[in-house]
mmCIF file of the N, C-alpha and C atoms, coordinates in Angstrom:
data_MODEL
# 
_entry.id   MODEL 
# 
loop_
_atom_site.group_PDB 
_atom_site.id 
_atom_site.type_symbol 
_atom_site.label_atom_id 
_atom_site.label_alt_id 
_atom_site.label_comp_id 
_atom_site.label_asym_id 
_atom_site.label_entity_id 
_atom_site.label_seq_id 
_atom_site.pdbx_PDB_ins_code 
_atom_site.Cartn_x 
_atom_site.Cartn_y 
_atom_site.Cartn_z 
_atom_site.occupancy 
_atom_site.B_iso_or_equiv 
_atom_site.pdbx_formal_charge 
_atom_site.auth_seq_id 
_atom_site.auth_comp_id 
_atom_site.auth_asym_id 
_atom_site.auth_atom_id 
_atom_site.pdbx_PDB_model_num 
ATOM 1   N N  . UNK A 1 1  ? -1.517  3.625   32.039  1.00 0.00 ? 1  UNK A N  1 
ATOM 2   C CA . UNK A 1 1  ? -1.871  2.371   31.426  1.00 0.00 ? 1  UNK A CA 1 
ATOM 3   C C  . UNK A 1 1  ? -2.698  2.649   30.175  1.00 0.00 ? 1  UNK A C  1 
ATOM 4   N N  . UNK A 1 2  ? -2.010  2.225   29.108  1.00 0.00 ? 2  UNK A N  1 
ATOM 5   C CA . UNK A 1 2  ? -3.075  2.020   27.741  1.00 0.00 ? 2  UNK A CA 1 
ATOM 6   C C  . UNK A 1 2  ? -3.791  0.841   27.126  1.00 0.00 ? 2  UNK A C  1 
ATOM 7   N N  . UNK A 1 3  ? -4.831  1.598   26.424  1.00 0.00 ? 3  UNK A N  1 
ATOM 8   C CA . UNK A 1 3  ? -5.718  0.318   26.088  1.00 0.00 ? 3  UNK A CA 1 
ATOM 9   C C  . UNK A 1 3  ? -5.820  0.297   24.595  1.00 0.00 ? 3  UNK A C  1 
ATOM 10  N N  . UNK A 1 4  ? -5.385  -1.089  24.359  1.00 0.00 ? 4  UNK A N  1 
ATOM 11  C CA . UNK A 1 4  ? -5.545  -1.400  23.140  1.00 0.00 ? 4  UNK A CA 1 
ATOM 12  C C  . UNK A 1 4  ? -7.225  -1.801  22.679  1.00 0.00 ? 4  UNK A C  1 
ATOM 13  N N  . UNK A 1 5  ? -7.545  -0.944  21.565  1.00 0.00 ? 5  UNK A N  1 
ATOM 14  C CA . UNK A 1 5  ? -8.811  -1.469  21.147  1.00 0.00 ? 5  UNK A CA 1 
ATOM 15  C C  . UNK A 1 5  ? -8.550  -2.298  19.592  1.00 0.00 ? 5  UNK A C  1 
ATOM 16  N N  . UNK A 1 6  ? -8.937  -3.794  20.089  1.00 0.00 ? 6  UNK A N  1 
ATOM 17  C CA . UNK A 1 6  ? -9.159  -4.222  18.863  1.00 0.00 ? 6  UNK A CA 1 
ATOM 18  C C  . UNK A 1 6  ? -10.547 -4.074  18.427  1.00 0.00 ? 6  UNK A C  1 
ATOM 19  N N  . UNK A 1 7  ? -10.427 -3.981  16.742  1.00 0.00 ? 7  UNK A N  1 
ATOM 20  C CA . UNK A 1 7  ? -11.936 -3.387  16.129  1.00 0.00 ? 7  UNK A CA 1 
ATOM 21  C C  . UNK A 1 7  ? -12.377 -4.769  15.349  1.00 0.00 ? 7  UNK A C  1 
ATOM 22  N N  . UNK A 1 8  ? -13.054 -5.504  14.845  1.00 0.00 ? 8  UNK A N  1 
ATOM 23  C CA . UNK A 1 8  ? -14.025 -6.410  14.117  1.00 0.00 ? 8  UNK A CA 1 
ATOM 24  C C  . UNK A 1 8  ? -14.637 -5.934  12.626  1.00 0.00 ? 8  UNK A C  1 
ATOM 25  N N  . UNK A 1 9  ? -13.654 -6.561  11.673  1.00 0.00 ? 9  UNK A N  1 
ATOM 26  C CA . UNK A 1 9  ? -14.525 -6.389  10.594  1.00 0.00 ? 9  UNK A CA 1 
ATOM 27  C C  . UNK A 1 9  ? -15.171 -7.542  9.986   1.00 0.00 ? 9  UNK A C  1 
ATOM 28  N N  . UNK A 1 10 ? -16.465 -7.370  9.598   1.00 0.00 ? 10 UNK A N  1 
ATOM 29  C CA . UNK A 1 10 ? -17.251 -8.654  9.345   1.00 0.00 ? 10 UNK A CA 1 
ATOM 30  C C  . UNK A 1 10 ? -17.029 -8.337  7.460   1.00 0.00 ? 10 UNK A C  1 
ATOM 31  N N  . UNK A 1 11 ? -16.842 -9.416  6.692   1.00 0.00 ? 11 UNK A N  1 
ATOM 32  C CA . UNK A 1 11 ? -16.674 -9.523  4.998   1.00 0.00 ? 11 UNK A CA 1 
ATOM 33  C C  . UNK A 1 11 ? -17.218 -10.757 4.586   1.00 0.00 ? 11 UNK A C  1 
ATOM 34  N N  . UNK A 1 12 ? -18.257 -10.486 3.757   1.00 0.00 ? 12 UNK A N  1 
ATOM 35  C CA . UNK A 1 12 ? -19.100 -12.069 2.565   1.00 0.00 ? 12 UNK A CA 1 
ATOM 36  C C  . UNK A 1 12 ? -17.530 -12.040 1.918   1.00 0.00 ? 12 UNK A C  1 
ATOM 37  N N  . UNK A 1 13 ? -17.825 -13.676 2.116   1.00 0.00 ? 13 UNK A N  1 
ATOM 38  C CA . UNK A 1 13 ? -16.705 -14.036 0.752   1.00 0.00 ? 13 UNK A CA 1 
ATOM 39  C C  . UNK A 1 13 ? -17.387 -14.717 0.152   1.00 0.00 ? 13 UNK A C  1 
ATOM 40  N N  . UNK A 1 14 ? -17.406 -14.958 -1.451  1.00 0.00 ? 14 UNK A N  1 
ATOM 41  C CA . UNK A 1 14 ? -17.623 -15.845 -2.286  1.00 0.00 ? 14 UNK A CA 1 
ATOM 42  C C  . UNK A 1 14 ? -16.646 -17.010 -2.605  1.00 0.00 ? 14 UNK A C  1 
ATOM 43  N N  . UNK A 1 15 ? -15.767 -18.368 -2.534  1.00 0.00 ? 15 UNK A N  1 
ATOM 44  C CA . UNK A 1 15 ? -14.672 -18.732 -2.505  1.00 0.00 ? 15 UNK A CA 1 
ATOM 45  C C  . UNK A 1 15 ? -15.728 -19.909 -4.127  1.00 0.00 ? 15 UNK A C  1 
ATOM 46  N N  . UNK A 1 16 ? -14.106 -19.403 -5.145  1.00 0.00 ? 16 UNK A N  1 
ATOM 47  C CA . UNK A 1 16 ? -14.674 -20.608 -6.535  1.00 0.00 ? 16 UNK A CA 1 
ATOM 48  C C  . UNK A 1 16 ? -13.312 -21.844 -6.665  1.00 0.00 ? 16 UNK A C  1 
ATOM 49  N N  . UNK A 1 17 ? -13.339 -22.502 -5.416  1.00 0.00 ? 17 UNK A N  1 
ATOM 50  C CA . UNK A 1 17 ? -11.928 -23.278 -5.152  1.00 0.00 ? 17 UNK A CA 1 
ATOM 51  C C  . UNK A 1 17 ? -12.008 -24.540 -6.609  1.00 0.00 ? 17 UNK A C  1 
ATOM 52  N N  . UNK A 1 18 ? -10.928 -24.667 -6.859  1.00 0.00 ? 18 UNK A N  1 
ATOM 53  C CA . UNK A 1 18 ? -10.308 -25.692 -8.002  1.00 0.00 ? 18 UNK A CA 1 
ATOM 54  C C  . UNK A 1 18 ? -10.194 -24.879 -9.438  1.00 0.00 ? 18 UNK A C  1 
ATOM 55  N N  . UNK A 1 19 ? -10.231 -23.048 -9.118  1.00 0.00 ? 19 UNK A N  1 
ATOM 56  C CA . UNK A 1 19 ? -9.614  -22.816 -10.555 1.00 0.00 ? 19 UNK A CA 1 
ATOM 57  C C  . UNK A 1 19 ? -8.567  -22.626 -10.964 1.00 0.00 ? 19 UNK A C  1 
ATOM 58  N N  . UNK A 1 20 ? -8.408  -22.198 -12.354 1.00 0.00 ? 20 UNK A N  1 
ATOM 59  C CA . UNK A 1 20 ? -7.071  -22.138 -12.975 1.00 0.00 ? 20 UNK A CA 1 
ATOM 60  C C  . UNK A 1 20 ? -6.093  -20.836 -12.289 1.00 0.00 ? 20 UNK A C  1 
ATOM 61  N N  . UNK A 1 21 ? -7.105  -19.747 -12.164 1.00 0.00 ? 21 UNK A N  1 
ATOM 62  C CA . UNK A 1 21 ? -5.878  -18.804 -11.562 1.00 0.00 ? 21 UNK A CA 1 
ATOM 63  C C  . UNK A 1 21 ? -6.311  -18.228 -10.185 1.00 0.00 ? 21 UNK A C  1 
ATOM 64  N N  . UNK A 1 22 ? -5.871  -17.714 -9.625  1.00 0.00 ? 22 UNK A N  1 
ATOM 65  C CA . UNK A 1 22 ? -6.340  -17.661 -8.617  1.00 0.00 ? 22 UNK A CA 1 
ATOM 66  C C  . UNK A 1 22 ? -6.467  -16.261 -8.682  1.00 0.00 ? 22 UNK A C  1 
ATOM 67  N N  . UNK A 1 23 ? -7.280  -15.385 -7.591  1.00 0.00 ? 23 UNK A N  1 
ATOM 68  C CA . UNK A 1 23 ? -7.730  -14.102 -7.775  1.00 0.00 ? 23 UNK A CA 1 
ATOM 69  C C  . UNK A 1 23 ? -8.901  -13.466 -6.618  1.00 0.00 ? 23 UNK A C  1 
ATOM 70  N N  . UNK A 1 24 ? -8.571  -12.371 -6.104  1.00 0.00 ? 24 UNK A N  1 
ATOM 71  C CA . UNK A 1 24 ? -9.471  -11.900 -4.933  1.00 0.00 ? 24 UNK A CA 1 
ATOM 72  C C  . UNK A 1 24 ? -9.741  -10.446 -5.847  1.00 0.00 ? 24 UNK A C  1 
ATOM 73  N N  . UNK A 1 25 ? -10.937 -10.158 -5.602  1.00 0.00 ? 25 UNK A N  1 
ATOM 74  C CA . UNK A 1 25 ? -12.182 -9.147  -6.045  1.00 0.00 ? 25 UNK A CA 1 
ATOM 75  C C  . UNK A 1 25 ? -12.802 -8.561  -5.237  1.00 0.00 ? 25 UNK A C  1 
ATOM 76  N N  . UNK A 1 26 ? -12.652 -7.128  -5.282  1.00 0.00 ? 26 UNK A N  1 
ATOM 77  C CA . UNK A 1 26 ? -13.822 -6.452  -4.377  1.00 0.00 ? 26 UNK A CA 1 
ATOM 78  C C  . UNK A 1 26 ? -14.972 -6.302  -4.871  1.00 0.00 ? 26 UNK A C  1 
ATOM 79  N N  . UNK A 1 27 ? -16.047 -7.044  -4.412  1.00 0.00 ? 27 UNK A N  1 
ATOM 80  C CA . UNK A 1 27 ? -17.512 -6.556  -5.078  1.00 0.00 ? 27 UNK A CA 1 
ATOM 81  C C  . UNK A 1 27 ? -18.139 -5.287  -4.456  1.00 0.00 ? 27 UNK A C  1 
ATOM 82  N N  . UNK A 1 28 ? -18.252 -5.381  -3.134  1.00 0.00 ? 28 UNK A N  1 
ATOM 83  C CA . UNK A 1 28 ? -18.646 -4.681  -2.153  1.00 0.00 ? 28 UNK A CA 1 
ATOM 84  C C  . UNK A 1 28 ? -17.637 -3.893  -1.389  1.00 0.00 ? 28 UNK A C  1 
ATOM 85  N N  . UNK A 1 29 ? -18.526 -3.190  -0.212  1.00 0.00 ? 29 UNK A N  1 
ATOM 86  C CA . UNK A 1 29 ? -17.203 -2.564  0.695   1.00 0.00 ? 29 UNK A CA 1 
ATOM 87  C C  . UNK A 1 29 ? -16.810 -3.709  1.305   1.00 0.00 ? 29 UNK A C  1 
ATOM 88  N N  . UNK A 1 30 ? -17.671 -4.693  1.540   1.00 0.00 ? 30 UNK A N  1 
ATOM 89  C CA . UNK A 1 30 ? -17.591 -5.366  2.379   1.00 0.00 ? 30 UNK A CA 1 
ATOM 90  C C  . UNK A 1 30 ? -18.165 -6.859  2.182   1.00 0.00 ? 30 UNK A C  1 
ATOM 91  N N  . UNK A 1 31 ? -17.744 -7.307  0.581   1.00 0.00 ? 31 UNK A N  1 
ATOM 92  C CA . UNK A 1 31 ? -18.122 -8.340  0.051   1.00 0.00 ? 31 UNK A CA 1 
ATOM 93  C C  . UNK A 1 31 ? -16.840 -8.693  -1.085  1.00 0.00 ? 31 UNK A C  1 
ATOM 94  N N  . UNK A 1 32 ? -16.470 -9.616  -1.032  1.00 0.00 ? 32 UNK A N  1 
ATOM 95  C CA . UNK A 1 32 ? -15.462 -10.289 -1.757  1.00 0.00 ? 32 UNK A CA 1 
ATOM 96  C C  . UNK A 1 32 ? -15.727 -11.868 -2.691  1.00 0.00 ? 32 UNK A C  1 
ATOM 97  N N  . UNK A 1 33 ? -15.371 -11.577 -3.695  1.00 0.00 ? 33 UNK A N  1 
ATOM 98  C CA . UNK A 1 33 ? -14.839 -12.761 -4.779  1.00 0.00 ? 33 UNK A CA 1 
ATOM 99  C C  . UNK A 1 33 ? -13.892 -13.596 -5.136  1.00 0.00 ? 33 UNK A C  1 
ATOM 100 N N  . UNK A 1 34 ? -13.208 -15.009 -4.487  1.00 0.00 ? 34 UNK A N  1 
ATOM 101 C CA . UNK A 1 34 ? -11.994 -15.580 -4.366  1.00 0.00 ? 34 UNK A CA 1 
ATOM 102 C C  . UNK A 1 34 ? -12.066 -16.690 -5.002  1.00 0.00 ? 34 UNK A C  1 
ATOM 103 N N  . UNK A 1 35 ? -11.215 -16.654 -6.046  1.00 0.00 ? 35 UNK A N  1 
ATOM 104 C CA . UNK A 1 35 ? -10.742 -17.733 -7.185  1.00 0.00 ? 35 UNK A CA 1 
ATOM 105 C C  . UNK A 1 35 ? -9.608  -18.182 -6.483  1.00 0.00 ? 35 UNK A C  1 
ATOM 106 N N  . UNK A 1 36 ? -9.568  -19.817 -6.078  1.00 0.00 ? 36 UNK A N  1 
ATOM 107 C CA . UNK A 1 36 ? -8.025  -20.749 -5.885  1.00 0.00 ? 36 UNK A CA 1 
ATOM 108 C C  . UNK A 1 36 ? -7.979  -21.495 -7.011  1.00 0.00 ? 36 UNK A C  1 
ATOM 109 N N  . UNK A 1 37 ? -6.528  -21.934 -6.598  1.00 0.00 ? 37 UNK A N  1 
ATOM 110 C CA . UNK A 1 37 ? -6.404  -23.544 -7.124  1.00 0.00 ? 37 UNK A CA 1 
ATOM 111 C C  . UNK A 1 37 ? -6.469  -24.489 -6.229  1.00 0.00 ? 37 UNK A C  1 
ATOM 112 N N  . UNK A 1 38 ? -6.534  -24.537 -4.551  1.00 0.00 ? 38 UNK A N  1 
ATOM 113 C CA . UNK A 1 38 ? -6.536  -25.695 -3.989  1.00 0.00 ? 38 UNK A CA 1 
ATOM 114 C C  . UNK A 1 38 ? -8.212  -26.120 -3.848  1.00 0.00 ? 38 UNK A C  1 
ATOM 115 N N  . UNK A 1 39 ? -8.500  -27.182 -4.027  1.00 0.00 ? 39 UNK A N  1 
ATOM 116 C CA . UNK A 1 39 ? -9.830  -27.873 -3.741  1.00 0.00 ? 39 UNK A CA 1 
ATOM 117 C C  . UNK A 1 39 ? -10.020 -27.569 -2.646  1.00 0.00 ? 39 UNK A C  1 
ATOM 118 N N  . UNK A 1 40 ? -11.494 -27.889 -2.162  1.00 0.00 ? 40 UNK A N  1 
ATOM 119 C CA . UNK A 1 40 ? -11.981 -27.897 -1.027  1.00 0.00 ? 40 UNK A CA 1 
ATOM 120 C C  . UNK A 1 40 ? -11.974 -29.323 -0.934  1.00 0.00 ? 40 UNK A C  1 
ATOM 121 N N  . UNK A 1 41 ? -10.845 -29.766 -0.223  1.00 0.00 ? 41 UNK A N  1 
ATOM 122 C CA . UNK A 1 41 ? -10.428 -30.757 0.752   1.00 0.00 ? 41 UNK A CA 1 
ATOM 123 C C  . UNK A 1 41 ? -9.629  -30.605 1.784   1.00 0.00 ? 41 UNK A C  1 
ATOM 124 N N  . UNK A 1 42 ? -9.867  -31.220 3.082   1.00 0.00 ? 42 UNK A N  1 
ATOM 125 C CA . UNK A 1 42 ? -8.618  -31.194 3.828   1.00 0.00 ? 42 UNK A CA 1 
ATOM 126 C C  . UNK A 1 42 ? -8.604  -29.514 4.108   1.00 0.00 ? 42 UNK A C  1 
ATOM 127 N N  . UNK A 1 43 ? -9.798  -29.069 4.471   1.00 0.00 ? 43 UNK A N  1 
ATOM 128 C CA . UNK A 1 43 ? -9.246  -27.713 4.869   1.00 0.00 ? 43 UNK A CA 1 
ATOM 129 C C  . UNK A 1 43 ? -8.552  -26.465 3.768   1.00 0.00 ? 43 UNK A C  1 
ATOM 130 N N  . UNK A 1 44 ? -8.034  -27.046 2.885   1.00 0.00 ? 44 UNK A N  1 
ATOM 131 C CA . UNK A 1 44 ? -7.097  -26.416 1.695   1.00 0.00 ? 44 UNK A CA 1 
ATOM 132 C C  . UNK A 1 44 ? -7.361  -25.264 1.360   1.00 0.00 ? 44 UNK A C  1 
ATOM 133 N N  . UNK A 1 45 ? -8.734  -25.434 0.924   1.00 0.00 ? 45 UNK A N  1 
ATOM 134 C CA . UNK A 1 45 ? -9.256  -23.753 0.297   1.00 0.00 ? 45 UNK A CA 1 
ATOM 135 C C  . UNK A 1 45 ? -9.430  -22.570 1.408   1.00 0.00 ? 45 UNK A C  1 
ATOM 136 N N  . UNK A 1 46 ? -9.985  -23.303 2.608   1.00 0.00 ? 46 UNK A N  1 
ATOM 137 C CA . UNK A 1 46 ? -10.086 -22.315 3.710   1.00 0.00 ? 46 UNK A CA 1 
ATOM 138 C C  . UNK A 1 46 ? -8.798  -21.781 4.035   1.00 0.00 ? 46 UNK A C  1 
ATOM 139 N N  . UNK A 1 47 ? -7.604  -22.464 4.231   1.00 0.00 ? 47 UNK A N  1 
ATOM 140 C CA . UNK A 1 47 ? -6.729  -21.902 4.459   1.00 0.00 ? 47 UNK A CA 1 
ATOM 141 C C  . UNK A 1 47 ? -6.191  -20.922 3.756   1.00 0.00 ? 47 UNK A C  1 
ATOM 142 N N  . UNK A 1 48 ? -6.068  -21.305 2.192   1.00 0.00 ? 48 UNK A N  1 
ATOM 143 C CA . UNK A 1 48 ? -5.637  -20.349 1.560   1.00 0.00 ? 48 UNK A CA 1 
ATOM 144 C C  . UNK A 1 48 ? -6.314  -18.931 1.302   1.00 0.00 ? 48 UNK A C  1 
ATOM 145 N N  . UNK A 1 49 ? -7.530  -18.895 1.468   1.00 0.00 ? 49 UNK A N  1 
ATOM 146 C CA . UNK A 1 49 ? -8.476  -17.722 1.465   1.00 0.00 ? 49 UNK A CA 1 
ATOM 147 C C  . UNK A 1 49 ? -7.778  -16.976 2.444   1.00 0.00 ? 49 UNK A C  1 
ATOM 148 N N  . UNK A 1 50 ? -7.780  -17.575 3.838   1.00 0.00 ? 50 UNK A N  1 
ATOM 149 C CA . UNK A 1 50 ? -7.327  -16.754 4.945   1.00 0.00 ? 50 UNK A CA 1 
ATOM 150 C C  . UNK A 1 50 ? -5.874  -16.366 4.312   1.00 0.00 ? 50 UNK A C  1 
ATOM 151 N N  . UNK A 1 51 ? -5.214  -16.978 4.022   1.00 0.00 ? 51 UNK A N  1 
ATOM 152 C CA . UNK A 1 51 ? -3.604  -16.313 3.509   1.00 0.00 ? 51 UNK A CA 1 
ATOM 153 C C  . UNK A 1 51 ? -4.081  -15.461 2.538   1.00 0.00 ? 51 UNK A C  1 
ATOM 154 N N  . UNK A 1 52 ? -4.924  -15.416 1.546   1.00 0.00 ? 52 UNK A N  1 
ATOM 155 C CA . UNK A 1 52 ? -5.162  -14.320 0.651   1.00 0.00 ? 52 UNK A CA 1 
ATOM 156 C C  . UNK A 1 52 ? -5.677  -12.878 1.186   1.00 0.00 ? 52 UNK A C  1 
ATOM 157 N N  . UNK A 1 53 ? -6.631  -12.988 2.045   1.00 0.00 ? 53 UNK A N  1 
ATOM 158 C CA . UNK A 1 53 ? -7.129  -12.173 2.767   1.00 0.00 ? 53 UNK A CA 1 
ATOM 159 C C  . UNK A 1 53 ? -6.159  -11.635 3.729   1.00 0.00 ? 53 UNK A C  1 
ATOM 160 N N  . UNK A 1 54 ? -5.517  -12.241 4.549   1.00 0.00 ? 54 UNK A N  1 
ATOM 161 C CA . UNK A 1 54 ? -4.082  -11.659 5.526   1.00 0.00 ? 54 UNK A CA 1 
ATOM 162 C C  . UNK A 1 54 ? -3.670  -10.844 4.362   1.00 0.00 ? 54 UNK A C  1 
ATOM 163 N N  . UNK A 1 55 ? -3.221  -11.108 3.505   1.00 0.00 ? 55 UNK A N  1 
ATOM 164 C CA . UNK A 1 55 ? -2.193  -10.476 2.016   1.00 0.00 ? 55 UNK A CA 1 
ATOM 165 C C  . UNK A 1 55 ? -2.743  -8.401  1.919   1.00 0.00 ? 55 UNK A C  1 
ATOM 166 N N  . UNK A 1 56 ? -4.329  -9.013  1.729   1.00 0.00 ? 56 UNK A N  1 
ATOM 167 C CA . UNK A 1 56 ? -5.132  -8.088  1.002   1.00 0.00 ? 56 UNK A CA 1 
ATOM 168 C C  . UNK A 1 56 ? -5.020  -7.124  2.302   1.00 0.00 ? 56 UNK A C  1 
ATOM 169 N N  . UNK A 1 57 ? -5.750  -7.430  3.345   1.00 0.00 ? 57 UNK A N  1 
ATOM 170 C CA . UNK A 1 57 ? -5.610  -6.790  4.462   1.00 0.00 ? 57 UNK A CA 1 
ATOM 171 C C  . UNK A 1 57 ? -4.665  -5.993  5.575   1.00 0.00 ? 57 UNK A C  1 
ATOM 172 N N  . UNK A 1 58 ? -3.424  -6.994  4.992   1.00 0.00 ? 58 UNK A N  1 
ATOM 173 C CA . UNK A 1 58 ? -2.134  -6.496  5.605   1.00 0.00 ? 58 UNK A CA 1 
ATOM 174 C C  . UNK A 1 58 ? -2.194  -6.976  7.282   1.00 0.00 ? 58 UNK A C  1 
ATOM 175 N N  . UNK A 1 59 ? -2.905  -8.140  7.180   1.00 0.00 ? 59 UNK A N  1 
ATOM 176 C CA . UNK A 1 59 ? -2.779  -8.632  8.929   1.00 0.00 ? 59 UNK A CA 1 
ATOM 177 C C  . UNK A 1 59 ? -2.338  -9.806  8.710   1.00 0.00 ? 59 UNK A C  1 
ATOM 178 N N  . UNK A 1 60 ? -1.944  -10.474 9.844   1.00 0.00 ? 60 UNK A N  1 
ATOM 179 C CA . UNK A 1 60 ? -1.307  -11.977 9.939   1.00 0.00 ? 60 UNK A CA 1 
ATOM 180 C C  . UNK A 1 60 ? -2.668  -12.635 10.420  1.00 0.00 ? 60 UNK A C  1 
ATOM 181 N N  . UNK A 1 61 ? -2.441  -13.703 9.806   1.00 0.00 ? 61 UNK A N  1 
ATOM 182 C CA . UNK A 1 61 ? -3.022  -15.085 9.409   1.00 0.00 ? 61 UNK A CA 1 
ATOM 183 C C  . UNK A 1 61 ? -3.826  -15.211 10.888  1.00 0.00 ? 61 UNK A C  1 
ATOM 184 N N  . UNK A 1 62 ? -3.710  -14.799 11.824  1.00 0.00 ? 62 UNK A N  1 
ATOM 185 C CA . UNK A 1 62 ? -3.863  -15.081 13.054  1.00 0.00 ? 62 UNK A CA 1 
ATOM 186 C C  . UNK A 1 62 ? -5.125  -14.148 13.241  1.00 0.00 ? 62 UNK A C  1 
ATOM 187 N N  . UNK A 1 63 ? -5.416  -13.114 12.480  1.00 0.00 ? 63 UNK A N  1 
ATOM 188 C CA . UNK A 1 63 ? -5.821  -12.510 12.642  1.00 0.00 ? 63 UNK A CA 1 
ATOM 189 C C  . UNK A 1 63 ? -8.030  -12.414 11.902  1.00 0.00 ? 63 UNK A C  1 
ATOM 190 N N  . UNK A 1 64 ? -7.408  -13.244 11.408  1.00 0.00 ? 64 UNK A N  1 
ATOM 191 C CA . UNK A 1 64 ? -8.672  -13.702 10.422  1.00 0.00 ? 64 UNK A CA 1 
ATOM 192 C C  . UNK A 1 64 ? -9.240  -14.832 10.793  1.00 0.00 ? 64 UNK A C  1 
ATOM 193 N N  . UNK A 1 65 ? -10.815 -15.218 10.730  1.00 0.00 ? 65 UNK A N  1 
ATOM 194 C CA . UNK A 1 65 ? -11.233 -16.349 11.150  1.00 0.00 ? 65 UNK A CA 1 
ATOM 195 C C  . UNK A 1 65 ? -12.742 -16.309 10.494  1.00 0.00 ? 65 UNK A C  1 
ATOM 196 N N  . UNK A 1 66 ? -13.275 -17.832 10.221  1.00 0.00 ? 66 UNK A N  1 
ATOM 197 C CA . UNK A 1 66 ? -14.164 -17.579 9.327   1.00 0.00 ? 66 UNK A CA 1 
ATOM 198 C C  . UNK A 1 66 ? -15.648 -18.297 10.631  1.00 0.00 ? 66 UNK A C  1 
ATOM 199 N N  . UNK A 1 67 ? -16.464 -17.449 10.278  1.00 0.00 ? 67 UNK A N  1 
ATOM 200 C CA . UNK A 1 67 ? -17.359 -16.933 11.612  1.00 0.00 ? 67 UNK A CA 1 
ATOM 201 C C  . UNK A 1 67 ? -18.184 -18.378 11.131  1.00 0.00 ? 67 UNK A C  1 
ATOM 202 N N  . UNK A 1 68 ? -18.520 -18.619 9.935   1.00 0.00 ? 68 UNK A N  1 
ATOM 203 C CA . UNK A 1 68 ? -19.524 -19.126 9.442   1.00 0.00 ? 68 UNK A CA 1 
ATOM 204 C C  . UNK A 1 68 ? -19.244 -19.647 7.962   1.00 0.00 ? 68 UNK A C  1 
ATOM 205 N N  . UNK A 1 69 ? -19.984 -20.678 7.402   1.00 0.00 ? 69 UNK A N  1 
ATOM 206 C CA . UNK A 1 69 ? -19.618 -21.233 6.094   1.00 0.00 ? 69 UNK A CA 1 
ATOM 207 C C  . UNK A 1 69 ? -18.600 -21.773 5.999   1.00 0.00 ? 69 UNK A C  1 
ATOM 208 N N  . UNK A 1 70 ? -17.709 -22.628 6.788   1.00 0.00 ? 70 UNK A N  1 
ATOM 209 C CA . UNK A 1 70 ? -16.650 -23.530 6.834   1.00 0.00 ? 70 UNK A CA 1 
ATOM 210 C C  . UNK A 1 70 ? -16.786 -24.741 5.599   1.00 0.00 ? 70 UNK A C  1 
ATOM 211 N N  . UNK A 1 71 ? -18.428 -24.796 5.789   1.00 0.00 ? 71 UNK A N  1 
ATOM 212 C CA . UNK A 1 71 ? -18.233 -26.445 4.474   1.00 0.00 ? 71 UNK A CA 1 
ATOM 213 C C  . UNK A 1 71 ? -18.987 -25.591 3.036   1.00 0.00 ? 71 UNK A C  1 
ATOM 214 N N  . UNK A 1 72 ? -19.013 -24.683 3.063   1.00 0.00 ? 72 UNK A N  1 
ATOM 215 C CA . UNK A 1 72 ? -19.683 -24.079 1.717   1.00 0.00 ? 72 UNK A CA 1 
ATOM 216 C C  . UNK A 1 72 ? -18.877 -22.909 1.131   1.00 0.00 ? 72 UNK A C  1 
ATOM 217 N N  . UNK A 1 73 ? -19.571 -22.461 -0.185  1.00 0.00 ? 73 UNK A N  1 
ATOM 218 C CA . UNK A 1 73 ? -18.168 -21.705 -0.763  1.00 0.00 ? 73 UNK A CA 1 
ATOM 219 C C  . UNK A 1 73 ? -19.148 -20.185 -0.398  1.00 0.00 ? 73 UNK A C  1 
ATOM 220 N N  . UNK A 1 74 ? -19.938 -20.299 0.101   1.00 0.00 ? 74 UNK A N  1 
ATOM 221 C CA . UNK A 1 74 ? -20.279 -18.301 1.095   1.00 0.00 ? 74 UNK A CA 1 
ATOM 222 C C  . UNK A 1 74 ? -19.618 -18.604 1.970   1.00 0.00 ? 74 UNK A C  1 
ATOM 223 N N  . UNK A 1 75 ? -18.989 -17.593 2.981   1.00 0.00 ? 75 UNK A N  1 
ATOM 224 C CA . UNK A 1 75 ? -18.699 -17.103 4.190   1.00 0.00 ? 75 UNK A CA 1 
ATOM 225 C C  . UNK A 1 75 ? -18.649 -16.234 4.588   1.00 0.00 ? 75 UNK A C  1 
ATOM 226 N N  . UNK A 1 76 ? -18.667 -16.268 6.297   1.00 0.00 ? 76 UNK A N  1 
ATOM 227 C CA . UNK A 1 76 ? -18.873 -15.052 7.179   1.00 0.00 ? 76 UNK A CA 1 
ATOM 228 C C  . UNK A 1 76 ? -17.124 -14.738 7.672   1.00 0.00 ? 76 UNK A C  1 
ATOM 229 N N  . UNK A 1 77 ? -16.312 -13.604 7.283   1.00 0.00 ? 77 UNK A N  1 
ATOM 230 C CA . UNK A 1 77 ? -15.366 -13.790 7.933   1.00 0.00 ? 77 UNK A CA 1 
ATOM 231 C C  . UNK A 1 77 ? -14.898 -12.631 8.698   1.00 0.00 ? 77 UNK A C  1 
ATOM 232 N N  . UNK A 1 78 ? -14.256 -13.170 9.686   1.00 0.00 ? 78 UNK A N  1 
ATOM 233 C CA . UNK A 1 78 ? -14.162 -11.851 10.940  1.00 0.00 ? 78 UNK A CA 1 
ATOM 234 C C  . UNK A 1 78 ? -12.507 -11.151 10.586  1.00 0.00 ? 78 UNK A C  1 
ATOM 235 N N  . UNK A 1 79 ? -12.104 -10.013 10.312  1.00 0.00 ? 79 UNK A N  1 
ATOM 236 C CA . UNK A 1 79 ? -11.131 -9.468  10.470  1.00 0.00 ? 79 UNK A CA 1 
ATOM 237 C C  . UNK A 1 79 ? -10.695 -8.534  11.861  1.00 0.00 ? 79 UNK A C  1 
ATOM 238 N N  . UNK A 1 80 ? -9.613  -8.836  12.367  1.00 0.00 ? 80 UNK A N  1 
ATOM 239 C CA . UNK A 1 80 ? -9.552  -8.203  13.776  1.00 0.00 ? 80 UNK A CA 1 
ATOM 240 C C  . UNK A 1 80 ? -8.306  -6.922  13.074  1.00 0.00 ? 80 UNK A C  1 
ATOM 241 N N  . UNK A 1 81 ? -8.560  -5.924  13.200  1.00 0.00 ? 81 UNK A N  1 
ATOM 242 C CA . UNK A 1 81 ? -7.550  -4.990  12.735  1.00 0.00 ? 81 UNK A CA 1 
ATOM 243 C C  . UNK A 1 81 ? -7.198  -4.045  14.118  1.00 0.00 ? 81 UNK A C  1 
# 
């Protein structure tokens, strides 16, 4: 019988939702910079961060979740790799 270990990575995001282009930045090892175009309404920007981040990371959408900062543009977000 084998055991899968899933591991936890914790990443600051900065999110600057309603710009012209959109764009993810490494500041840190473990700190990030995310330019959208969807507003923060309706969930919009959060979602798309997480699709940007799945992208960057190479995990599915399922896999990402934001620990903390849901109504503000810092966040805490958990990567399960």
């Amino acid at each position: 019988m084998s055991l899968i270990s899933i591991k936890e990575m914790y990443i600051r995001v900065k999110v600057m939702a309603g710009s012209r282009k959109e764009s993810l930045k490494k500041i840190k090892e473990d700190s990030f910079e995310i330019k959208i175009k969807e507003k923060s309404e309706n969930n919009l920007a959060n979602k798309r961060v997480l699709e940007l981040l799945a992208l960057y990371f190479n995990v599915t959408i399922n896999a990402i979740s934001i620990k903390s900062g849901h109504h503000k543009p810092q966040k805490l977000i958990i990567i399960r790799i």
